[in-house]
Steps between C-alpha positions, in 0.01 A plus 500: 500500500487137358308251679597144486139301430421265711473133421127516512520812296713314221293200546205682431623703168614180369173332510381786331739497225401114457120526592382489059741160475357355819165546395580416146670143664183465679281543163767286333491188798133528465489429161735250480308306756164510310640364251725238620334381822283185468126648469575845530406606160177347567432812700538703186187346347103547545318197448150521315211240562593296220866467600655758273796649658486865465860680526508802771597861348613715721759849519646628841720817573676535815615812608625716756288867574732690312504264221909466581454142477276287246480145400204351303413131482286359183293153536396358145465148309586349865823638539619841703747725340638793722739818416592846596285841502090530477265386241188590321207466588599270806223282671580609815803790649586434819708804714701436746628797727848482504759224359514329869175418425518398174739286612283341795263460234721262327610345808424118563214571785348789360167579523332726222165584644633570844739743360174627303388565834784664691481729223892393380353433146199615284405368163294611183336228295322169586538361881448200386787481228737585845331230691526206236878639492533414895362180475751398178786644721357232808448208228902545466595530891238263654460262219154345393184511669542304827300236633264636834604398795293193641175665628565489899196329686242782671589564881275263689165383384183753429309380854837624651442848347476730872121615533557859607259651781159636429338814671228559738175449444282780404294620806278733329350352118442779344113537410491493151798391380458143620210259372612162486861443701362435826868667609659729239898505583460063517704548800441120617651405181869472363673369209506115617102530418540591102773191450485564124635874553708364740670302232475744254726783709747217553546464143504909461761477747707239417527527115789659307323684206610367166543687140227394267536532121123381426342849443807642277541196309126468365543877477804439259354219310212759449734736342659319279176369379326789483733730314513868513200681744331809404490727686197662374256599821247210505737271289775538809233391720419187282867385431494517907208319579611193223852510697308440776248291416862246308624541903124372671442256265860309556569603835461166775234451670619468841337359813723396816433229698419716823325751284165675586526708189537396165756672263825628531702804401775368385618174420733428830383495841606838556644646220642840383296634198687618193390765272729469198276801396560703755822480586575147621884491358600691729554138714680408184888530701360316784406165303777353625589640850145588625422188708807574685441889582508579873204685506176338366611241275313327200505179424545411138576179297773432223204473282340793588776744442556342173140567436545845623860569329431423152138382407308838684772822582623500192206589320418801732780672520339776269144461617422575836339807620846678614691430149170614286469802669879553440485458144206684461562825690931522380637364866338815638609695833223338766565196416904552535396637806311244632783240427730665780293400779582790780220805279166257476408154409222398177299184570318550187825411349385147649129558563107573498397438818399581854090472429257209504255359338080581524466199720118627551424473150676235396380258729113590466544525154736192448793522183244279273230818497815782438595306232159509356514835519792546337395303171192753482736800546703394257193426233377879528821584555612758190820588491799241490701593801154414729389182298885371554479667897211247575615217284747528747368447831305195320806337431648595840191350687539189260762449665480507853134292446747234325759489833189481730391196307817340498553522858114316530696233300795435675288534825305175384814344394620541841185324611516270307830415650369498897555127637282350768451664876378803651744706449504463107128471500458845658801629274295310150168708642719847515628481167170379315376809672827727365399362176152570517606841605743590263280385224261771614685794590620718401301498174141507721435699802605326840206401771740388775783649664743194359369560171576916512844435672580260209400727298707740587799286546466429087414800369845632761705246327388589143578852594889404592529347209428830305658762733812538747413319817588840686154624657252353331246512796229322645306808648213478724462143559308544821223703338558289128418136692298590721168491345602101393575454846184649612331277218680163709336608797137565426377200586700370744340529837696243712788620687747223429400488161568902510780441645684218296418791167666752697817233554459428047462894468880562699616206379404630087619877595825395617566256245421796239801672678748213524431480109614883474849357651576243229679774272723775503602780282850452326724706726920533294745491816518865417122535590553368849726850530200661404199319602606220804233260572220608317255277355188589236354736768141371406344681689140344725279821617259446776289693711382896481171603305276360231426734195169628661733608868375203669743269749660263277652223759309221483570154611714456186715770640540290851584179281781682307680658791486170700687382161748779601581371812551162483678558108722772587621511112655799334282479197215539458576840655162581755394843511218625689297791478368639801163765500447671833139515616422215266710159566516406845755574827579114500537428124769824557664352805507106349751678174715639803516171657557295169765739437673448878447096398642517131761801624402693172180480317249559411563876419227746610323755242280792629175536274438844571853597354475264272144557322543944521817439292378294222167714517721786457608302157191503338389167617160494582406429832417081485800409261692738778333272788607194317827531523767208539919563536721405240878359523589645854227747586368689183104558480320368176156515461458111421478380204406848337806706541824404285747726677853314498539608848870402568675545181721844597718442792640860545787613704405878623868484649667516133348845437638628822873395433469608148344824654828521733771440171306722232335197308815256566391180641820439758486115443451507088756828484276640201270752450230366510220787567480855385764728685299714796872631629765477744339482864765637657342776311179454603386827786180362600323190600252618203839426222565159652098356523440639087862383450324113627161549345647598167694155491238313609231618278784420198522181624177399554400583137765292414375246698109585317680454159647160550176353646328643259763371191469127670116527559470602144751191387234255714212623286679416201609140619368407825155539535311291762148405336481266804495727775316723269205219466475486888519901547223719482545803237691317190170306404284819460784718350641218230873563672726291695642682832827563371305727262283680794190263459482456853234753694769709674868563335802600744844454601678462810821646623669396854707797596763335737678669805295833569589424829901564417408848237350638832737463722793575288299854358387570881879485585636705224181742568628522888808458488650666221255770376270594844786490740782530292711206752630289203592661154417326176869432373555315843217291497537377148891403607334347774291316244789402309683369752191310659513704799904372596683767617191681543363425856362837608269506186390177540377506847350854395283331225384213705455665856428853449252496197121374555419197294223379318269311767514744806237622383672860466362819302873501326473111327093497501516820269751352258308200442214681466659726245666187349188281409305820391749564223571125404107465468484770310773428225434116547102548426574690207629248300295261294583176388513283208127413548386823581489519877718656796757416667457428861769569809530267794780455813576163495844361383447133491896429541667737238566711871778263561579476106519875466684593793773255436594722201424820675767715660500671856213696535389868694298235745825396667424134291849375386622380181342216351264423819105410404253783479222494737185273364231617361328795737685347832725814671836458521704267809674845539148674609506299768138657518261305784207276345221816574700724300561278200126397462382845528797630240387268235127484593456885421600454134291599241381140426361697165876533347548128545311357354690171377514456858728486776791264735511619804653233714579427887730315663268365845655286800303416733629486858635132646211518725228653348195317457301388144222732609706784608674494179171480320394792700791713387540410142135575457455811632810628332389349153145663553654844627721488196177471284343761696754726416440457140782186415519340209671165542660378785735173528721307760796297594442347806864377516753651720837590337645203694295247373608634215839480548480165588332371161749635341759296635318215547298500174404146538298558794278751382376378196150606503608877673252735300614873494312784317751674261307777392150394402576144428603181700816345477686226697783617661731288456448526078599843532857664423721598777417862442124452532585297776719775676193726406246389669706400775603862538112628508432705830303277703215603740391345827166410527560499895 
């Protein structure tokens, strides 16, 4: 029988019917406006150094899956001409699934890269081609770049800033450890004693972070003036190190009034790095809106975007790392792959990083004596590449020796400038001491400890300027400054004088800490999706064993962790190792109580995990003692081992629900892996776990060959002679790292949400093949239908199945059998430069990323709720605190060894004593270590708290949480990391 359609129904088939001429209006509107509306076509122009005006070319196809709808839009001379159908060879394709969203594409409020990332449209061709075409469609709808709001006055004044409590005093010093603090936890002293950190953290906390052109400008001005690069190993290196030595040699000299540091990273007071070279146009839509985004707004002048707009995006949109790859490799699969966000996620489509420099060496040395030996390498040098390889770090080195001496002048400027009274008297001494300083280091070796922290503060800067500020790291700073500090010491034999260098040694440390704070890594509104309220994750090591097995907490370590108290800062990210039987009961017990006083750092590493596992690596065994953590908790061997520890984020829950439709992702509706059959099919548990570790290992090589493609594209065009001058391998081997010079060559891979593949193959194991309770057809409509309707299965696969965390021989056994075979296919690989790849359990926040484009799972998790982080069990498990420390304690710490995030929720009790909670947190940290733990870290916020911040955001300002591995504050994070960490299981401490 004939149905009458419904209004909606008619509605809808209309709009279908129409969808080509709405989009083609849209096109049409567009066009019209660019060329008609006063300044638009300005927008359609690159402008060179010299002022020439350089007409944009660009072709766009916009089409529907099936290709039942297509419109193209060309962009030449300055003008935009748009028609019907597809073109060749189009700058960029963009798919959209159906015509309703081809049509919300074209709507007045759309928003491209969050449909990119709700998977409702995929492209092929140049990101940045789609994001200059957002930012043209905002230049019609908002107008010109708007004026900044008036910069608001800071809350209060900087001696208002709330000094938080300290601890307890240590009881016990622990022999050894101790030689010069006549108390090592300074619990008699608080923040109001350092008033120049004091001020500092007001400023940290107080200042809006700003957009700053400086670095891509002189980068572009370098560009045009340069001409085309080789890239020729050796010559690549040397077109790199005369890019950066154009940047060092023009880039201001910055020293703040309430500095105790000279030099700045950027030009602004705290200012968001851009990397037109890496990737940096992705911001390019957000010119004009992004001081006015909810979450984590930039500030940004008229001028600036201008600057931005025409003078440096332009002339990159072909030239980063992403779009060279691309046109190099034919648009291959991993790379089309990695643009749909839910399989895995590239950084080296945005960086080298997550290592640190030889600080050892390069401070006894000093940069004037590696230089030297650079210009006799490259004399004997014979063949070309080499001779061009050490002309480079010359010129590199040139440079930073050239910013050091230009911050000595503007320090004696400033001088200069001091008017009568104490106050500027003291201030004129300071900075005709920064001058003498910085006119010393970091060319010559350092003799004091504010000569090596200066030092290191220059040579960090310089480093920025070459590479992504994402993990550049500062390593073992306890065991790097303390022989300078030592040094300070010798001869002081007075108390008060001992003293008042104890007070100057805090006061240098923390400002070396506050100076990590005044940048941030360029984060698109669509990153805060992915990767809320993370900063450069520069990572400060401290504690454990020297190289020889001996204690390595000395009084530097004290100094540093009393920094960690009264700082409280996100970044730099404080990680300590721990050695049992070496480093002392109280130094363990004072990183419990600093993390009950900061509510979340510093993080906690094992050393006799830790050192096995990289031994097991081929590491020998005093580069595997020396080891420092990377980005969130990844173990280098400093300043030897170039491993790229963070740049695969991996979600092991893809495989599984490709595993479950036959190679079908459910969310991207293609095939996407090879076919390993119907499960409803499947007879045994056996079918199911091949059907998963046959998808996995095809996407993981996937994963190896896009890495690989990109690390191969930053040999070619982004080498880093700087960090290779301050490294110890590419001097002796004539390479830069990015060609394996340094000493040890890997690659890390997170692997995010084992926790969730456990419990959802332990379900379908006891459930549907051991007991035979649920059958496979119903549970994957149960899936489908995120568990409504479905009730009885539901409670079956969260109350009747053992979860990972109980500490069960069910979920213990498929881990087990889990990280065996992902070490084994993982560790097979090899790299561009020759070396393994590495697994690790740590999901920085791609667990909340991921799972918001995942489907129901097995584990009873709904639709689109966050994975579990890193190696934390599941809320579900609902598994006591004893259980979940011995679970993940009994690993095999040798398949992980890119580390682990295994974090706890603690609340202590209302009444419970400091000591008591001491007591407790202690012995559970050292049981867990007993037991064989890697890494341990806390929250020591209760889900109310929690709550509370975020509804009252403005209250908790300074609320650190630990996401998984790094710091964040809370209320910088999105609502679903926020619901996230809320949701945690908490455990009593009472």
């Amino acid at each position: 029988m004939f149905e009458i359609p419904t209004t909606e129904e008619v509605k809808t088939w209309m709009l279908d019917q129409t969808t080509g001429a709405l989009a083609l209006a849209a096109l049409n509107a567009m066009a019209l406006g660019l060329r008609f509306k006063p300044g638009a076509s300005e927008h359609l122009y690159g402008v060179l150094s010299d002022g020439t005006r350089l007409p944009f070319t660009g072709r766009y196809v916009f089409t529907t899956s099936d290709g039942d709808v297509a419109v193209h839009a060309i962009m030449a001379g300055g003008r935009m001409r748009v028609g019907r159908g597809t073109l060749e060879r189009p700058s960029v394709t963009v798919r959209l699934r159906d015509k309703a969203t081809l049509r919300k594409f074209f709507s007045p409020r759309t928003d491209p890269l969050g449909m990119l990332l709700d998977n409702e449209m995929s492209f092929d061709g140049n990101l940045a081609y789609l994001a200059r075409f957002d930012h043209l469609s905002k230049v019609l709808k908002l107008g010109d770049v708007p004026q900044p709001p008036p910069a608001a006055d800071p809350p209060g004044r900087w001696q208002d800033l709330r000094v938080t409590p300290t601890g307890e005093p240590c009881t016990d010093p622990p022999q050894g450890e101790v030689t010069y603090l006549e108390e090592p936890y300074l619990a008699a002293h608080t923040l109001d004693d350092w008033p120049r950190l004091k001020e500092l953290l007001w400023t940290h906390r107080t200042r809006t972070a700003e957009l700053d052109p400086e670095r891509a400008l002189l980068l572009t001005e370098f560009k045009h003036a340069a001409g085309q690069r080789s890239t020729a190993q050796g010559e690549a290196a040397l077109h790199q190190a005369k890019a950066l030595h154009y940047v060092l040699t023009r880039k201001e000299a910055i020293i703040h009034d309430d500095d105790v540091l000279a030099g700045t990273t950027t030009s602004k007071r705290v200012g968001v790095h851009l990397y037109p070279d890496l990737g940096a146009t992705a911001i390019w839509p957000e010119l004009l809106t992004v001081q006015a985004r909810e979450l984590n707004p930039y500030r940004i002048t008229a001028e600036d975007a201008d600057i931005l707009n025409r003078r440096v995006f332009p002339f990159w949109m072909e030239d980063d790392i992403r779009e060279w790859t691309r046109a190099a490799a034919g648009n291959p699969l991993p790379m089309r792959l990695d643009e749909r966000f839910v399989l895995y996620f590239l950084w080296k489509n945005y960086a080298i990083s997550h290592t640190m420099a030889d600080w050892p060496t390069v401070l006894s040395r000093g940069l004037a004596d590696i230089h030297d030996e650079a210009r006799e390498r490259e004399r004997d040098a014979e063949a070309a590449d080499q001779r061009a390889f050490y002309r480079a770090l010359q010129v590199a080195i040139d440079g930073v020796v050239d910013y050091a001496r230009r911050l000595a002048d503007q320090a004696d400027l400033l001088a200069a400038r001091m008017v009568n009274g104490q106050a500027a008297s003291d201030r004129r001494a300071e900075l005709e001491e920064m001058a003498r300083i910085c006119r010393k280091v970091p060319a010559a070796p350092p003799d004091t400890l504010h000569e090596a922290v200066q030092a290191i503060w220059i040579i960090f800067v310089c480093l920025h300027q070459e590479s992504f500020n994402a993990a550049i790291c500062f390593g073992r700073l306890d065991v790097v400054l303390a022989p300078y500090w030592k040094r300070d010491l010798a001869d002081i034999t007075d108390p008060s004088a001992r003293r008042r260098a104890a007070h100057r040694a805090v006061e240098l440390c923390g400002a070396l800490m506050l100076k990590a704070t005044d940048h941030l890594p360029l984060v698109p509104d669509i990153g805060n999706r992915l990767f809320g309220g993370s900063s450069s994750d520069q990572v400060i090591t401290l504690g454990g064993v020297h190289a020889d097995g001996t204690d390595a907490v000395s009084d530097m370590t004290w100094i540093f962790l009393k920094g960690v108290e009264m700082l409280r800062l996100r970044d730099p990210n404080m990680n300590a190792r721990y050695a049992p039987q070496v480093n002392s009961e109280a130094y363990l017990r004072r990183l419990c109580e600093l993390n009950l006083l900061t509510r979340a750092t510093p993080s906690i590493h094992n050393d006799d995990a830790m050192i096995p596992a990289l031994l097991e690596q081929g590491f020998t065994e005093d580069h595997a003692r020396d080891w420092s953590a990377t980005g969130c908790v990844e173990p280098t061997s400093a300043g030897r081992h170039f491993g790229h520890t963070g740049c695969i984020m991996f979600n092991l829950v893809a495989p599984l629900e490709m595993a479950l439709h036959d190679g079908v992702h459910p969310l991207l509706g293609e095939q996407i892996g090879p076919r390993t059959g119907d499960p409803r099919r499947f007879t045994s548990y056996d079918d199911l776990w091949e059907a998963y570790l046959t998808q996995f290992r095809w996407l993981f090589d996937q994963v190896v060959e896009g890495n690989n493609l990109l690390g191969r594209t930053h040999q070619a065009i982004h080498p880093t002679p700087l960090l290779s001058a301050v490294f110890s391998g590419p001097m002796a081997k004539g390479r830069d790292v990015v060609d394996g010079g340094a000493e040890y060559n890997t690659t890390g891979a997170a692997l995010v949400s084992l926790t969730d593949v456990v419990d959802s193959l332990a379900a379908m194991k006891h459930l549907v093949f051991d007991r035979g309770e649920v059958d496979m057809d119903t549970l994957l409509a149960a899936l489908d239908a995120d568990f409504t309707g479905h009730g009885s299965v539901h409670r079956a696969l969260t109350q009747s199945v053992p979860k990972f965390g109980m500490d069960d021989p069910l979920t213990d056994d498929i881990a087990h059998r889990l990280m065996d075979a992902f070490y084994d296919h993982i560790t097979a690989q090899r790299n561009y430069r020759g070396g393994q790849y590495l697994p690790g359990y740590w999901s920085m926040s791609n667990h909340v990323a991921f799972g918001i484009l995942s489907g129901a799972l097995p584990s009873g998790r709904r639709r689109g709720e966050p994975f579990t982080p890193g190696l934390t069990p599941s809320p579900l498990a609902g598994a006591p605190l004893t259980e979940q420390i011995r679970t993940v304690a009994e690993l095999d710490g040798l398949k992980m060894p890119n580390n682990i995030a295994f974090n706890l929720k603690l609340v202590p009790g209302a009444t419970d004593r400091h000591q008591q909670i001491l007591d407790r947190m202690t012995a559970y940290v050292q049981a867990y270590t007993d037991l064989g733990g890697m890494q341990i870290q806390f929250n020591m916020v209760s889900s109310e708290t929690l709550r509370h911040a975020m509804a009252n955001p403005a209250e908790y300002r300074d609320l650190l949480v630990r996401i998984s591995g790094y710091n964040a504050y809370f209320v910088e994070l999105n609502a679903d990391m926020q619901s996230e960490l809320i949701d945690r299981m908490e455990h009593s401490l009472t």
